[in-house]
Biopython code that builds the backbone (N, CA, C, O; Angstrom):
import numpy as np
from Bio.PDB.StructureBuilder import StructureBuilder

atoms = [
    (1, "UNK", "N", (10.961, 8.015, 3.650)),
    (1, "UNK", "CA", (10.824, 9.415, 3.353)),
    (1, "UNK", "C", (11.026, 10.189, 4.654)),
    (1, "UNK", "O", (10.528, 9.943, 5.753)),
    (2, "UNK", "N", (11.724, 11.017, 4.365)),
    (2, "UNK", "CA", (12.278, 12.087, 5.921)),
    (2, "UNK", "C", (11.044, 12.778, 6.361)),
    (2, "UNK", "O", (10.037, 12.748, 5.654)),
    (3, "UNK", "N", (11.072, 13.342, 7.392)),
    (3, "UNK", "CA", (9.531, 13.845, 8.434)),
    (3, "UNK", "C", (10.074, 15.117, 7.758)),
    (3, "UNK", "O", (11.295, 15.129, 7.604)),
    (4, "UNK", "N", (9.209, 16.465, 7.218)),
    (4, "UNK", "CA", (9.149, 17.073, 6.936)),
    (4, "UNK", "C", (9.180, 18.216, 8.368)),
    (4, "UNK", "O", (8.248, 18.188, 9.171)),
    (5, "UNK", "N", (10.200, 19.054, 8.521)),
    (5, "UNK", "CA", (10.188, 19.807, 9.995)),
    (5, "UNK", "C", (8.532, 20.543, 10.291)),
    (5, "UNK", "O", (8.141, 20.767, 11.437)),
    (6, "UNK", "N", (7.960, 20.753, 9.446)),
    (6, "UNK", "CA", (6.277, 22.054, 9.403)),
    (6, "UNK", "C", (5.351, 20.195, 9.864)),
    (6, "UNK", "O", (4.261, 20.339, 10.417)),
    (7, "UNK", "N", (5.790, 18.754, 9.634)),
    (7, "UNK", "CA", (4.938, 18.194, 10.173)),
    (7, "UNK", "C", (5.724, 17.560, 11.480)),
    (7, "UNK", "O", (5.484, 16.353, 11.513)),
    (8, "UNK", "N", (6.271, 17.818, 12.174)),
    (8, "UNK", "CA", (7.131, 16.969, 12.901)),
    (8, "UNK", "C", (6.023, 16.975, 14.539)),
    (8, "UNK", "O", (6.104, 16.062, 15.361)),
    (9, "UNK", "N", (5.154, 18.077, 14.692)),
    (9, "UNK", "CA", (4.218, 18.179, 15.460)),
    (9, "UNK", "C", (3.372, 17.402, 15.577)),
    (9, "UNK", "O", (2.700, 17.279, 16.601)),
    (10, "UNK", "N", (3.219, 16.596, 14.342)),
    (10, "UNK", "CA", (2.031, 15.608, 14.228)),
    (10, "UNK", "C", (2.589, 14.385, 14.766)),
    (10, "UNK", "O", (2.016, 14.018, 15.792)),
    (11, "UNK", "N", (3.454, 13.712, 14.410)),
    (11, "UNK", "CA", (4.201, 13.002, 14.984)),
    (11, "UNK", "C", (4.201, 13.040, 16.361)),
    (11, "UNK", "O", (4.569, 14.027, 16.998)),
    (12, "UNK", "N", (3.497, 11.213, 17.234)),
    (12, "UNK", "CA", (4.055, 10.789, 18.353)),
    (12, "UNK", "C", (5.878, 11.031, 18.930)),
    (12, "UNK", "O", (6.603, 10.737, 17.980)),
    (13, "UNK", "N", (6.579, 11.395, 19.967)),
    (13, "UNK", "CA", (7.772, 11.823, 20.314)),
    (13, "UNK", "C", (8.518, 10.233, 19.890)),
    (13, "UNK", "O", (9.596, 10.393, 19.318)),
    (14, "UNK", "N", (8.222, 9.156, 20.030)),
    (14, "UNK", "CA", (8.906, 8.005, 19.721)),
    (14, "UNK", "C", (8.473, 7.468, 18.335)),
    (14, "UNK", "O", (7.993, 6.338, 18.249)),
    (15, "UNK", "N", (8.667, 8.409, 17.043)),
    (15, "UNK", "CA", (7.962, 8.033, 16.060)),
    (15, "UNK", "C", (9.337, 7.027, 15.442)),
    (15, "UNK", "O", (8.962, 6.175, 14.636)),
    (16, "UNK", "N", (10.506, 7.040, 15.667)),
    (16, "UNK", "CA", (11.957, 6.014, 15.556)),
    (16, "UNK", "C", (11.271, 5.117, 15.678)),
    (16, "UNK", "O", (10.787, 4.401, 14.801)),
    (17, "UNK", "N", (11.143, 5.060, 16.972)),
    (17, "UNK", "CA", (10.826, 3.462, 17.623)),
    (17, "UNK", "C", (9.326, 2.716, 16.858)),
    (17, "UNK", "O", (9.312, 1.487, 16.798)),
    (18, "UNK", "N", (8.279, 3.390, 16.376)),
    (18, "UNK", "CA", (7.021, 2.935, 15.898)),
    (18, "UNK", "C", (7.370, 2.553, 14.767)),
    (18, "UNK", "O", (7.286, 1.353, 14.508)),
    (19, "UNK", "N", (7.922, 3.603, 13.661)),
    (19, "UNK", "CA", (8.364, 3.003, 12.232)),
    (19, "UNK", "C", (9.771, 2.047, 12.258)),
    (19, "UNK", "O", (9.992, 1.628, 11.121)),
    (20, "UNK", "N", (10.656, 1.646, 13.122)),
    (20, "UNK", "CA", (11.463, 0.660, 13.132)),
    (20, "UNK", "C", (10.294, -0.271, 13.578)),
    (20, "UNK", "O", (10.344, -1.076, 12.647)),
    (21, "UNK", "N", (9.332, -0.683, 14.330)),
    (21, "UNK", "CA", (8.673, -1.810, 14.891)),
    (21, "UNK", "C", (8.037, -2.029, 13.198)),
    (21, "UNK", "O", (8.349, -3.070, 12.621)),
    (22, "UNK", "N", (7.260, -1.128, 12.564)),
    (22, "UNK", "CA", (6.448, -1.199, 11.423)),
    (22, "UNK", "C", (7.516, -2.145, 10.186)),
    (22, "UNK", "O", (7.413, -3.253, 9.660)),
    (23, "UNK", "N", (8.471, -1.080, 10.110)),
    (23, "UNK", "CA", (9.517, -1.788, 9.090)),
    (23, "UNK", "C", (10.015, -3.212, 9.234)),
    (23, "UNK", "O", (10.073, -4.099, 8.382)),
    (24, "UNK", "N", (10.364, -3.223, 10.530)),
    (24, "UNK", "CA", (10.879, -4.906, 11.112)),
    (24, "UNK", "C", (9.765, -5.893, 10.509)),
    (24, "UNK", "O", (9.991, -6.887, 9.819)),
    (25, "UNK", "N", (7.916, -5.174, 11.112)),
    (25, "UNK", "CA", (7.042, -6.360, 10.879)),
    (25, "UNK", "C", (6.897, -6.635, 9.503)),
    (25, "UNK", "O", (6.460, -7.737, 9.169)),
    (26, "UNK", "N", (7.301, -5.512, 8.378)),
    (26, "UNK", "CA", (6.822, -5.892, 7.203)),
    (26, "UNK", "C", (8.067, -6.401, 6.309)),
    (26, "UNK", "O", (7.859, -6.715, 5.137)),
    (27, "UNK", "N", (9.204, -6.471, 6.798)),
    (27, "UNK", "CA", (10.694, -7.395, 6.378)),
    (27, "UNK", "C", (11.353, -6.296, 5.828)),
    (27, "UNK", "O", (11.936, -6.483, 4.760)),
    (28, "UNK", "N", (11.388, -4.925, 6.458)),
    (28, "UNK", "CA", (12.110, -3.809, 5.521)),
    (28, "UNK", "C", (11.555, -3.715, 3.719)),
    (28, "UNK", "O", (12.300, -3.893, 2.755)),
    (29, "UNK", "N", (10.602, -3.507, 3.681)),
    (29, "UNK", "CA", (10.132, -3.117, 2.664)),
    (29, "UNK", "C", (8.619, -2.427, 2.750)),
    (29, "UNK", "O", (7.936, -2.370, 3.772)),
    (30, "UNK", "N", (8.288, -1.963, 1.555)),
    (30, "UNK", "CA", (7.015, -0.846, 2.095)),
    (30, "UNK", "C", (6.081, -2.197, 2.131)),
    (30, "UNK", "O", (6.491, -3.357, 2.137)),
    (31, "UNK", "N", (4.948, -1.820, 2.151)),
    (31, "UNK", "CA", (3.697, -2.947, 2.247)),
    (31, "UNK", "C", (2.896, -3.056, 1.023)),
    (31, "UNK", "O", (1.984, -3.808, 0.679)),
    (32, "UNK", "N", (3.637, -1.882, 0.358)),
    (32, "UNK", "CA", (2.287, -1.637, -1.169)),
    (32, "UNK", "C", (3.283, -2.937, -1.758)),
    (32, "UNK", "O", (2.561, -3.739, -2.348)),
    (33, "UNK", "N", (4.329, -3.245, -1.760)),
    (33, "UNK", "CA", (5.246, -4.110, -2.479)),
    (33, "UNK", "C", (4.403, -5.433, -3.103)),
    (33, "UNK", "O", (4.591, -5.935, -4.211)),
    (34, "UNK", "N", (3.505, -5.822, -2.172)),
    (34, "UNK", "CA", (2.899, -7.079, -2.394)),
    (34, "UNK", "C", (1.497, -6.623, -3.290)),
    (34, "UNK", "O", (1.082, -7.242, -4.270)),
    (35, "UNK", "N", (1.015, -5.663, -2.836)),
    (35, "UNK", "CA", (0.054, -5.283, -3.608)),
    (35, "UNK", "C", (-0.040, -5.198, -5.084)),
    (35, "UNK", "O", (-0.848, -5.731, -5.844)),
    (36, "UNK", "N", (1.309, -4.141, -5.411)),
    (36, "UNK", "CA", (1.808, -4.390, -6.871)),
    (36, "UNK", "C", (1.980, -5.918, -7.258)),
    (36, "UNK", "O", (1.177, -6.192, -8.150)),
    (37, "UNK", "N", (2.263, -6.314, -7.124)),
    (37, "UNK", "CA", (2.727, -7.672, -7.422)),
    (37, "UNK", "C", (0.979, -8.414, -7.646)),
    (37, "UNK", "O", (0.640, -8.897, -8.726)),
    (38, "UNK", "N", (0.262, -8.382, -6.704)),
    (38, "UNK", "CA", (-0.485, -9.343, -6.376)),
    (38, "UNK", "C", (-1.785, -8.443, -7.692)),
    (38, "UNK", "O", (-2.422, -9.260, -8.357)),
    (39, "UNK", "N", (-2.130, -6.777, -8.018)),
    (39, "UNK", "CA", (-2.227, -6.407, -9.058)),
    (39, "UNK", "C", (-2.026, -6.944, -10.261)),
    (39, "UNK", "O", (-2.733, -7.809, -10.779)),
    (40, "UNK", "N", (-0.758, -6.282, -10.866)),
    (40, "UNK", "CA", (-0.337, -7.320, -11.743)),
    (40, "UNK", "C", (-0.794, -8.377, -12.427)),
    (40, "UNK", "O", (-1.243, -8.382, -13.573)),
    (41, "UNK", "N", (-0.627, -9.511, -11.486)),
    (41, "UNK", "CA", (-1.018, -10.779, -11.459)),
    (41, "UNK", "C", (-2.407, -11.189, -11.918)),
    (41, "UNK", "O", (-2.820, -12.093, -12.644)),
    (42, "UNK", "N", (-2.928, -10.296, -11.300)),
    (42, "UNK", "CA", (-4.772, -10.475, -11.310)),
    (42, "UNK", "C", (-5.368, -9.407, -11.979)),
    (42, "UNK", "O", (-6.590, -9.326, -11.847)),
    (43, "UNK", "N", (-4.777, -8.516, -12.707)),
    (43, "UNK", "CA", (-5.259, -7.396, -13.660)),
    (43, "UNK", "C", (-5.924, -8.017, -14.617)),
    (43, "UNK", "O", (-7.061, -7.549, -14.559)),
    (44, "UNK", "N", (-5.863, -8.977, -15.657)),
    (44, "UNK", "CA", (-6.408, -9.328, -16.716)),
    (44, "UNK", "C", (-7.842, -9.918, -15.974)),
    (44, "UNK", "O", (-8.867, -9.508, -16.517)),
    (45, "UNK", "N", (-8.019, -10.751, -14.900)),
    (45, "UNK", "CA", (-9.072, -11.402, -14.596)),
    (45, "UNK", "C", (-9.791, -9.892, -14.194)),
    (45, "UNK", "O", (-10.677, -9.463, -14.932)),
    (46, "UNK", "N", (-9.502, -9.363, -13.379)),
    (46, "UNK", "CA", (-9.808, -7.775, -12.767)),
    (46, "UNK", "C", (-10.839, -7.414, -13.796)),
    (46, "UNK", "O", (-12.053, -7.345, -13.605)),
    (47, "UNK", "N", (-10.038, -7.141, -15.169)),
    (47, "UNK", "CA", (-10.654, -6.593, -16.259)),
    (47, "UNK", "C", (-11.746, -7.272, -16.911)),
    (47, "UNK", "O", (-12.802, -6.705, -17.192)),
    (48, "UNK", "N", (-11.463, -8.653, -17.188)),
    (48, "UNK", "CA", (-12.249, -9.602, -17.810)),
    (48, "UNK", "C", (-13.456, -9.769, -16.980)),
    (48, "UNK", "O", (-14.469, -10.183, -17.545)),
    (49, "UNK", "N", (-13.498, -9.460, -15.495)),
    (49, "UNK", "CA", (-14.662, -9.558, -14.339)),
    (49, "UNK", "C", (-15.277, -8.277, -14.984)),
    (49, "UNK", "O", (-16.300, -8.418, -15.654)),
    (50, "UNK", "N", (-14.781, -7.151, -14.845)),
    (50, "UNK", "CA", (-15.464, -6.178, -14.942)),
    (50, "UNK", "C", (-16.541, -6.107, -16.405)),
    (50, "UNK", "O", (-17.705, -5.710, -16.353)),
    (51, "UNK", "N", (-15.748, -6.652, -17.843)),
    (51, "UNK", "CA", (-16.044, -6.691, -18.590)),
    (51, "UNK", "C", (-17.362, -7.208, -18.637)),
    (51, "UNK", "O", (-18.280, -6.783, -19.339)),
    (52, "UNK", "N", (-17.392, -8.188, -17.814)),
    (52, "UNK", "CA", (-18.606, -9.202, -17.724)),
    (52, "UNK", "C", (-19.687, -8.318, -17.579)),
    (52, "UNK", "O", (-20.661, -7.936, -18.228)),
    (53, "UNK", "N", (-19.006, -8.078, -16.174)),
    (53, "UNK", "CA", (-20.302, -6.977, -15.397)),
    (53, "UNK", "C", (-21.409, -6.183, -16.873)),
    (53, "UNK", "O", (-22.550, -6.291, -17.323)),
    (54, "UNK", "N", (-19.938, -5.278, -17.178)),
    (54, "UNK", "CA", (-20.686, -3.971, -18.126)),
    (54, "UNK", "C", (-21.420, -4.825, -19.012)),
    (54, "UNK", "O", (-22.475, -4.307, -19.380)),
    (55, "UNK", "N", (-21.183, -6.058, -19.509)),
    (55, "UNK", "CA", (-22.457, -6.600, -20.824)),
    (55, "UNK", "C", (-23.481, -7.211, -20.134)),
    (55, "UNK", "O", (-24.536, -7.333, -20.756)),
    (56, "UNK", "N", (-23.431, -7.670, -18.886)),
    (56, "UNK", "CA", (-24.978, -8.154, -18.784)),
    (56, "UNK", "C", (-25.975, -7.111, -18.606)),
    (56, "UNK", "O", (-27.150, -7.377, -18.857)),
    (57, "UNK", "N", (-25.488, -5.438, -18.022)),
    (57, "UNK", "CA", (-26.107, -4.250, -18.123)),
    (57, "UNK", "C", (-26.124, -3.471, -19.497)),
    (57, "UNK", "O", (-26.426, -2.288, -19.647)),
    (58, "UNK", "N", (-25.744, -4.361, -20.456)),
    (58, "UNK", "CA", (-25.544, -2.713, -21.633)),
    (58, "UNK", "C", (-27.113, -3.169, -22.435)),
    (58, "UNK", "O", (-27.570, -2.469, -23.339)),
]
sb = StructureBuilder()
sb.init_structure("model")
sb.init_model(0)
sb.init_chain("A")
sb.init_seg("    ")
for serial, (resi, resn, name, xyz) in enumerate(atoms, 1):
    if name == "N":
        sb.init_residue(resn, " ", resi, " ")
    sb.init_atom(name, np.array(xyz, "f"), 0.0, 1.0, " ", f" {name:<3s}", serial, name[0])
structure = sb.get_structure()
């Protein structure tokens, strides 16, 4: 996503160089990537945990 010019102040002067180091470490892709995935995956247990929870309190 492009730096918006009204925030470009906030921004360190070598902000290139920080988000190329960031992107390199995470293989060119965002980081939520794995998250979704790893979500997903574990949503039904997620739910079925929670489920638990709410009946030993109801």
């Amino acid at each position: 996503m492009p730096m918006k010019p009204e925030n470009r102040a906030r921004y360190p002067r070598n902000w290139k160089q920080i988000r190329a180091a960031i992107l390199e470490r995470a293989g060119q892709r965002c980081h939520l990537a794995y998250d979704a995935k790893h979500h997903q995956q574990n949503a039904y247990q997620t739910r079925r945990a929670g489920k638990a929870k709410g009946d030993l309190f109801a």
